[in-house]
C-alpha positions in Angstrom: 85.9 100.6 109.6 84.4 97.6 111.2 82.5 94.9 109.2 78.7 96.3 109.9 80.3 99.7 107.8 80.7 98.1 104.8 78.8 98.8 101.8 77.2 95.4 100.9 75.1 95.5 97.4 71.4 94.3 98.2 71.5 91.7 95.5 73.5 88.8 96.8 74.6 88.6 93.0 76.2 92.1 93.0 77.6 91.3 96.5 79.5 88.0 95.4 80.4 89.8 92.1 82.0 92.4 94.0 83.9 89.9 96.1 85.0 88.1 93.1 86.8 91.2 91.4 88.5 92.3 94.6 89.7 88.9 94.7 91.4 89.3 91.1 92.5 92.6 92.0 94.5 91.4 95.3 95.6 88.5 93.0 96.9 91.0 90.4 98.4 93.1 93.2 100.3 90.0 94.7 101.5 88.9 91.7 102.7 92.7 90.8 104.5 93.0 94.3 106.0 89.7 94.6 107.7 90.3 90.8 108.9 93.8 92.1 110.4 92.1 95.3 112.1 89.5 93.7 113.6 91.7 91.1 114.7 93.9 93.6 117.0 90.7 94.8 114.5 90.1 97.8 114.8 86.4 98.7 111.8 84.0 99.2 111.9 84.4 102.9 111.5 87.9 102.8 108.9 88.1 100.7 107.0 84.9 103.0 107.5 86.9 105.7 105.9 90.4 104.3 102.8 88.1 102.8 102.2 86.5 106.0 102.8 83.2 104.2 105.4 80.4 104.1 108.5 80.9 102.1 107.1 77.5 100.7 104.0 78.9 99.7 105.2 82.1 97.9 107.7 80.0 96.1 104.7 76.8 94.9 102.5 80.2 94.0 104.9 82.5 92.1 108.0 80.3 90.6 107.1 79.4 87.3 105.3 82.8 86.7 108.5 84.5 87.5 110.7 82.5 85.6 108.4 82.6 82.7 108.5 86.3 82.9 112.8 86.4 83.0 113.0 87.3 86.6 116.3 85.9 88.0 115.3 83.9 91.4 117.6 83.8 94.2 118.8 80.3 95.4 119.0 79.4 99.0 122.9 79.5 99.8 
């Protein structure tokens, strides 16, 4: 499906309302995914690596939500 296929709403309000809430959806997601990964034992790299991000960046975005939430986090060895 190229971008000209996609169903825009005609009010520019609907249209950036829409955005927003698939926004907090893929945000939900992440979070979701990420907290599965890393309580499967996946390491920080991996998970980088499957987000198409640095290990870095997962690890600023997702630590303290993880650790608030009991997940034990693998250290770099």
């Amino acid at each position: 499906m190229s971008a000209d296929e996609i169903p825009v709403p005609q009010e520019p309000a609907d249209a950036l309302a829409a955005v927003a809430a698939l926004r907090l959806l893929a945000d939900r997601l992440e979070d979701a995914a990420v907290e599965q990964a890393m309580r499967a034992g996946w390491s920080w790299p991996q998970v980088a690596e499957a987000l198409g991000v640095t290990r870095q960046a997962v690890h600023k975005k997702h630590a303290k939500r993880l650790i608030a939430a009991g997940v034990t986090l693998r250290r770099r060895t």
